[in-house]
FINU-938287 format. One line per 3 residues: number of its first residue (from 1); their letters; for each residue x negated, y negated, z of C-alpha. Coordinates in nm, 2 decimals. Layout:
REM residues N
NUM	a	X/Y/Z ~ ...
//
This chain:
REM residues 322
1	xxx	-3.73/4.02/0.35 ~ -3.55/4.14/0.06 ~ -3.63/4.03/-0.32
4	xxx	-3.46/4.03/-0.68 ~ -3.58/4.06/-1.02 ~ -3.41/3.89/-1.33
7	xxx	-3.51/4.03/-1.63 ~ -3.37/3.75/-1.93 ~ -3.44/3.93/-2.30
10	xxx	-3.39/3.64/-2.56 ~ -3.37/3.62/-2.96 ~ -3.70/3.42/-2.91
13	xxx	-3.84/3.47/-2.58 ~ -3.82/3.69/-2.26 ~ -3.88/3.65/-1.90
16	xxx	-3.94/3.82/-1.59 ~ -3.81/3.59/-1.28 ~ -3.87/3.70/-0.89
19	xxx	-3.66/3.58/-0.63 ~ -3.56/3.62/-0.27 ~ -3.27/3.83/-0.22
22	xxx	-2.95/3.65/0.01 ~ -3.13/3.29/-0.02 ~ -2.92/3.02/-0.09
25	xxx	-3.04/2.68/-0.11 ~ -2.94/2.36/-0.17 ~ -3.06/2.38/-0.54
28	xxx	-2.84/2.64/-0.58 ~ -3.14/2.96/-0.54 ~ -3.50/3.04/-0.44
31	xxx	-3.71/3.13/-0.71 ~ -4.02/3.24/-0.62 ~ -4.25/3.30/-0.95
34	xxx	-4.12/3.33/-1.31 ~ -4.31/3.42/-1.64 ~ -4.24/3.40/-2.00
37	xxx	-4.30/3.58/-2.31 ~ -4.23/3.59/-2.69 ~ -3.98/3.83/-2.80
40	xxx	-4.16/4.16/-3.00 ~ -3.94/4.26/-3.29 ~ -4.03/4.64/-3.11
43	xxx	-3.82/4.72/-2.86 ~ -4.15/5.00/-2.71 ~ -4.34/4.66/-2.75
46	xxx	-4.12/4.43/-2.59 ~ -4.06/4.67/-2.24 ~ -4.44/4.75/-2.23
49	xxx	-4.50/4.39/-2.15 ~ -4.19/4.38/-1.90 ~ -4.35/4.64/-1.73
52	xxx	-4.73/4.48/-1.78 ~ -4.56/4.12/-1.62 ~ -4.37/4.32/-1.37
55	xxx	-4.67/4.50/-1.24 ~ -4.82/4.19/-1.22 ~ -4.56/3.94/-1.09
58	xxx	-4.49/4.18/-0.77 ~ -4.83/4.22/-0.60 ~ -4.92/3.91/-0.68
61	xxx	-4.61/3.82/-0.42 ~ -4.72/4.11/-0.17 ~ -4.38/4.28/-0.27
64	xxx	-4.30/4.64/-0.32 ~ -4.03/4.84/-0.50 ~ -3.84/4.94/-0.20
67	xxx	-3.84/4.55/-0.10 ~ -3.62/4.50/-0.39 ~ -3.22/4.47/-0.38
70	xxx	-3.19/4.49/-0.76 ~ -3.30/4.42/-1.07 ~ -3.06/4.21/-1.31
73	xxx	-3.12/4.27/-1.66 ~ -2.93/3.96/-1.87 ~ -2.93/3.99/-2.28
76	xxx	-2.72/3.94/-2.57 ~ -2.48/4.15/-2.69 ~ -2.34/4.38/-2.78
79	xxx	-2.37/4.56/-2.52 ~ -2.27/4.86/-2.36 ~ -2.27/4.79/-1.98
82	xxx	-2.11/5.11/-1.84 ~ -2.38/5.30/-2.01 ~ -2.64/5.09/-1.95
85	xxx	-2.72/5.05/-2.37 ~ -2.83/4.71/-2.55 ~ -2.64/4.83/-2.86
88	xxx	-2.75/4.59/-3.17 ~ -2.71/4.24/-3.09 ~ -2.77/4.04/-3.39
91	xxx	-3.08/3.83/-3.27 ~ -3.30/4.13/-3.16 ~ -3.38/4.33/-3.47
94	xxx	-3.42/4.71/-3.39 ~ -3.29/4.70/-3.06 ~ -3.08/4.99/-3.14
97	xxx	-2.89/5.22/-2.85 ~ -3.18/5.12/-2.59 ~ -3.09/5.25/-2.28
100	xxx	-3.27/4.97/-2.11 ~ -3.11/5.02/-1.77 ~ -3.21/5.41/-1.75
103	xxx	-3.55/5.31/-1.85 ~ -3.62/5.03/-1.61 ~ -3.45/5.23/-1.31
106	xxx	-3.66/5.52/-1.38 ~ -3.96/5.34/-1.34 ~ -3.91/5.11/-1.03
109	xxx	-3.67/5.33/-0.85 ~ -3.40/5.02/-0.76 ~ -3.04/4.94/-0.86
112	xxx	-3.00/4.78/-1.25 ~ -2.74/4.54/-1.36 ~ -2.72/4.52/-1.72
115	xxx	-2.49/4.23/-1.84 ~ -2.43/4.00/-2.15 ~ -2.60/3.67/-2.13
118	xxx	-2.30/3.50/-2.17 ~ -2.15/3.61/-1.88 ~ -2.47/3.65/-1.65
121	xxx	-2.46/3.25/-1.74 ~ -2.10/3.23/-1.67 ~ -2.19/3.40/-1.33
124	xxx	-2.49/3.17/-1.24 ~ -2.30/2.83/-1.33 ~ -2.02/2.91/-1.11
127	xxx	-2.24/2.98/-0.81 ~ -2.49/2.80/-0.82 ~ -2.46/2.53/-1.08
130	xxx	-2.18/2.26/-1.26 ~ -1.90/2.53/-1.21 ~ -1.86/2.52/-0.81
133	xxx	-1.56/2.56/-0.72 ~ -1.37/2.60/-1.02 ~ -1.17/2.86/-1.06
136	xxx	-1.11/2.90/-1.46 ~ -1.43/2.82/-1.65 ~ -1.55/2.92/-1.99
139	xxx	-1.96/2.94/-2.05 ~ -2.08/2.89/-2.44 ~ -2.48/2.97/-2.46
142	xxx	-2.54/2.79/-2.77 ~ -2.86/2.86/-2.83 ~ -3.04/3.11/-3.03
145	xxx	-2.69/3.29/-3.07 ~ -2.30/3.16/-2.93 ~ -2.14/3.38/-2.71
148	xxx	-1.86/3.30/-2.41 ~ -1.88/3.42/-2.07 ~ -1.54/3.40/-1.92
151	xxx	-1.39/3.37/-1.55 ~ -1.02/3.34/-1.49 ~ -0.88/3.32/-1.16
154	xxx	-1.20/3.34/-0.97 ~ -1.32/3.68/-1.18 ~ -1.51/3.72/-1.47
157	xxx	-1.37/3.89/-1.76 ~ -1.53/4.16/-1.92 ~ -1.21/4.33/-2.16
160	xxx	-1.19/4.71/-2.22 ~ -1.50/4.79/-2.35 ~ -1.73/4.47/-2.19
163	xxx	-1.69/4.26/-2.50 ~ -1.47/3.99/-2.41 ~ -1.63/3.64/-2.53
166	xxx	-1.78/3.76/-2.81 ~ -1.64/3.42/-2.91 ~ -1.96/3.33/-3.21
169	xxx	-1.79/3.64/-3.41 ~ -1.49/3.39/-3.51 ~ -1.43/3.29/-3.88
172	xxx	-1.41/2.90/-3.87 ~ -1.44/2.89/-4.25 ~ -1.43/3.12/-4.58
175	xxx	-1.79/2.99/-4.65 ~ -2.10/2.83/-4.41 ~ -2.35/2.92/-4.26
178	xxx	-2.44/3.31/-4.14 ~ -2.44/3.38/-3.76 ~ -2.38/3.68/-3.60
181	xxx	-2.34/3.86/-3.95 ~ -2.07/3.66/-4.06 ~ -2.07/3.38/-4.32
184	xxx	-1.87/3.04/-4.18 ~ -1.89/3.20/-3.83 ~ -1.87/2.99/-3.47
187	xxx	-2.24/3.11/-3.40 ~ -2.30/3.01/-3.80 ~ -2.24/2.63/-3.73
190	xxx	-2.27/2.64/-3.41 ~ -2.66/2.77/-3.30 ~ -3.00/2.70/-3.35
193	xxx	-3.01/2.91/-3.61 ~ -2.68/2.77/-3.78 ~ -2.79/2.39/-3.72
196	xxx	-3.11/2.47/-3.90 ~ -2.94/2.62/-4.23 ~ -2.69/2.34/-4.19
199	xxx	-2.98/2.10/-4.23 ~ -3.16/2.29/-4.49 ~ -2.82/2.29/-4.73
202	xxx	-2.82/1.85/-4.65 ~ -3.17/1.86/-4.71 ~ -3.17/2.05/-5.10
205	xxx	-2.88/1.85/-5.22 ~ -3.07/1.55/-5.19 ~ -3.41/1.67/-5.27
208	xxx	-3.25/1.81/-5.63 ~ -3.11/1.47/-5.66 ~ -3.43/1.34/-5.66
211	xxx	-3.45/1.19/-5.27 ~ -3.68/1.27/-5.02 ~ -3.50/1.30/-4.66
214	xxx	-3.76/1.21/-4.40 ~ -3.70/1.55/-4.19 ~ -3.77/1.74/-4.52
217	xxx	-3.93/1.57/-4.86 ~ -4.01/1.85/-4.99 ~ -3.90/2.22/-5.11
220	xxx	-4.18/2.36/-4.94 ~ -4.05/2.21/-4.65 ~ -3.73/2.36/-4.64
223	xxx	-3.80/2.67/-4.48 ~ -3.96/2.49/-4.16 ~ -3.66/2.32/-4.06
226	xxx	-3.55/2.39/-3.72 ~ -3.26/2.31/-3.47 ~ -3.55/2.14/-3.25
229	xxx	-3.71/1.92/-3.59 ~ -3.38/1.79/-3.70 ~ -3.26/1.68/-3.37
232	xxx	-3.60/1.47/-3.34 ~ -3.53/1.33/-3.68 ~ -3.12/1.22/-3.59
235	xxx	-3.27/1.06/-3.27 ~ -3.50/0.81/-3.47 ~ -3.17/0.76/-3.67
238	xxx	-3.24/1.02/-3.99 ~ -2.93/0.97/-4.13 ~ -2.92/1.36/-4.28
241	xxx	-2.98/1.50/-4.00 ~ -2.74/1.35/-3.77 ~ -2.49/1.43/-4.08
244	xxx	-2.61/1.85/-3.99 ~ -2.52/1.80/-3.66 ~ -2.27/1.65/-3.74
247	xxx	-2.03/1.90/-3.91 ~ -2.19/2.15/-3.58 ~ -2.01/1.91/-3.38
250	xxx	-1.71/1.88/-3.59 ~ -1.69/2.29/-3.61 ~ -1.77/2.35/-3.20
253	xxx	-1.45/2.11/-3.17 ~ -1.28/2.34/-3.39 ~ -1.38/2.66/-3.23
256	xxx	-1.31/2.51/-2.85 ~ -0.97/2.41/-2.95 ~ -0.92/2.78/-3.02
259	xxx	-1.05/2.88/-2.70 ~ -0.91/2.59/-2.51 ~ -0.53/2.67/-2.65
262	xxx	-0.56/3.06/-2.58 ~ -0.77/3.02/-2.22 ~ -0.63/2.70/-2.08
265	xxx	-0.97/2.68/-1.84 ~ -1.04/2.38/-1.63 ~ -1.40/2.37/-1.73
268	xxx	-1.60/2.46/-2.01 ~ -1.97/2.47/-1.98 ~ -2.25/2.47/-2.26
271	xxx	-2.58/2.54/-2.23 ~ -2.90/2.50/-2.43 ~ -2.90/2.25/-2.76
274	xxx	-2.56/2.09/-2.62 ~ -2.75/2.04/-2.31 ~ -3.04/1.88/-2.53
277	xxx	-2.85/1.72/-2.80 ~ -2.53/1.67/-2.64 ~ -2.55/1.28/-2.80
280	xxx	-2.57/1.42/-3.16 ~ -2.29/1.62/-3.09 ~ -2.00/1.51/-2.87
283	xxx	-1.85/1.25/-3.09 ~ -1.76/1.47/-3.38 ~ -1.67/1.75/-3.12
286	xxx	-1.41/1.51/-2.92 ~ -1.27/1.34/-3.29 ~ -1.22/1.73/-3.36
289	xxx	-1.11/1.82/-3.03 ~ -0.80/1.53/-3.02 ~ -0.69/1.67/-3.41
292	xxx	-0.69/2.03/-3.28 ~ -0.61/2.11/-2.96 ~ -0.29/2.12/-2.76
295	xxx	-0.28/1.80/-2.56 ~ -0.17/1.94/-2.22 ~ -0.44/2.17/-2.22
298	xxx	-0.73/1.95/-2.35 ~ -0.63/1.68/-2.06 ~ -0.65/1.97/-1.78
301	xxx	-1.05/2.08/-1.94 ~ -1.34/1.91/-1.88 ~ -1.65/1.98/-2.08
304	xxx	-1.99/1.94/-1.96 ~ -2.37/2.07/-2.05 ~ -2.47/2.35/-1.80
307	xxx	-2.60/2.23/-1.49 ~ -2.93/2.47/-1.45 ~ -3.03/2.34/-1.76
310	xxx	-3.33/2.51/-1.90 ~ -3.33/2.74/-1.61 ~ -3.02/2.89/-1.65
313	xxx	-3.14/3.22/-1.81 ~ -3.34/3.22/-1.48 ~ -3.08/3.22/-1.23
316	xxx	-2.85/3.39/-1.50 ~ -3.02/3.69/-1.45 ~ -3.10/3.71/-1.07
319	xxx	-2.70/3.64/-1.00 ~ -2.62/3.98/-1.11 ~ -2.83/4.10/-0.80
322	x	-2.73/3.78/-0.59
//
């Protein structure tokens, strides 16, 4: 019996996942044990507990290092691939030049995929999840960050130096919020990050007026706002904060229409807070969608939230061995 790690390294959280190598079930991939961390701002820090959960994870499965096929490393760029370097991606401070394949080959003595998130998502929907069979599909993360893994014609698409889909670098305005170092960016209004600064903006123009909005009365409460509070607050009807997401809505119709005009894929697949909040969002994203996009080529796309779900870093990371 062969096995696979997936290591997933988040903005927020990381995870070590073990798997059987060649399995394929009906739910797509067998997972065997998985376990989660928070993210250190060290990078020394951050791989001492990989190794710590590693060393733990695999005997506790009776599995050795030569039992495994590979180990898939999935993270947000930029990356450097080739090399096997996580260069500076925006959401993990001081992850600078790590050569994180080198180090994690060293040490367990196996094959090392290193791959953007996007696209190690972008991989996992389309063989195991809601992009079966299709042959031209964009993934968006939409979560911590935005990034776009792409396939066209049945291969993913990487560009000349692995950083194709680095769509959350776009300017969709001269001023908004700041994602991926960039005022007014797609990752800007379109994150967890972006949602939450969205908010806060909604929140002080009516606190300075004098108003308290329910999700935040106060000034003091400004700087608690979250993606995750202000999506609570639009379900029990919060007017405000269904207004911040809102304009995210509005502004990922905007930034698909680009995508969807240039790419011309069949599917487009979004993951994380579409997958949770995919009510606060859609409308405003189809209005803009219809005032945007080329008709012939929004008719041929469909877009749906991932279907791993929650679990897609998971398999997202174990498909680069698969």
């Amino acid at each position: 019996m062969a096995f696979c790690l997936g290591l997933d390294i988040g903005g927020t959280k990381c995870a070590v996942v073990l798997g059987e190598s060649g399995v394929r079930k009906e739910d797509g991939v067998a997972i065997i044990q998985k376990q989660v961390f928070t993210t250190s701002q060290s990078p020394d820090e951050t791989l001492k507990q990989f190794f710590a959960v590693i060393d733990d994870i695999l005997p506790q499965n009776c599995v050795e290092c030569d039992q495994l096929s590979g180990i898939g490393i999935s993270c947000g760029g930029p990356l450097d691939t080739k090399a096997g370097l996580i260069l500076s991606p925006p959401n993990l401070c001081r992850w600078e030049n790590i050569p994180i394949v080198q180090i994690i080959r060293e040490r367990y003595h196996t094959s090392v995929i290193l791959e953007n998130d996007a696209n190690a998502c972008a991989l996992a929907e389309w063989k195991f999840g809601a992009a079966q069979g299709y042959s031209n599909v964009i993934f968006l993360t939409f979560g911590t960050g935005l990034g776009a893994g792409i396939i066209m014609n049945n291969r993913l698409c990487v560009g000349a130096s692995g950083m194709a889909g680095e769509v959350g670098h776009f300017r969709l305005s001269g001023f908004g919020p700041v994602g991926y170092g960039k005022s007014g960016s797609f990752e800007g209004f379109c994150s967890g990050g972006g949602i939450a600064q969205l908010a806060r903006q909604v929140a002080l123009e009516h606190i300075q007026r004098g108003e308290k909005p329910a999700f935040c009365p106060t000034l003091e409460a400004l700087s608690a706002i979250t993606a995750k509070s202000v999506a609570e607050a639009a379900d029990r009807g919060d007017p405000l904060a269904k207004k911040a997401y809102e304009i995210s809505g509005d502004y990922l119709g905007r930034g698909l229409s680009v995508i969807i005009d240039i790419l011309n894929p069949e599917l487009i697949v979004l993951g994380s807070i579409f997958c949770r909040s995919q009510n606060l969002l859609r409308p405003a994203m189809e209005r803009t969608l219809l005032q945007e996009c080329l008709p012939m080529s929004r008719e041929a796309c469909r877009i749906i939230p991932s279907g791993l779900g929650e679990n897609i870093g998971d398999y997202a990371a174990i498909s680069l061995v698969w």
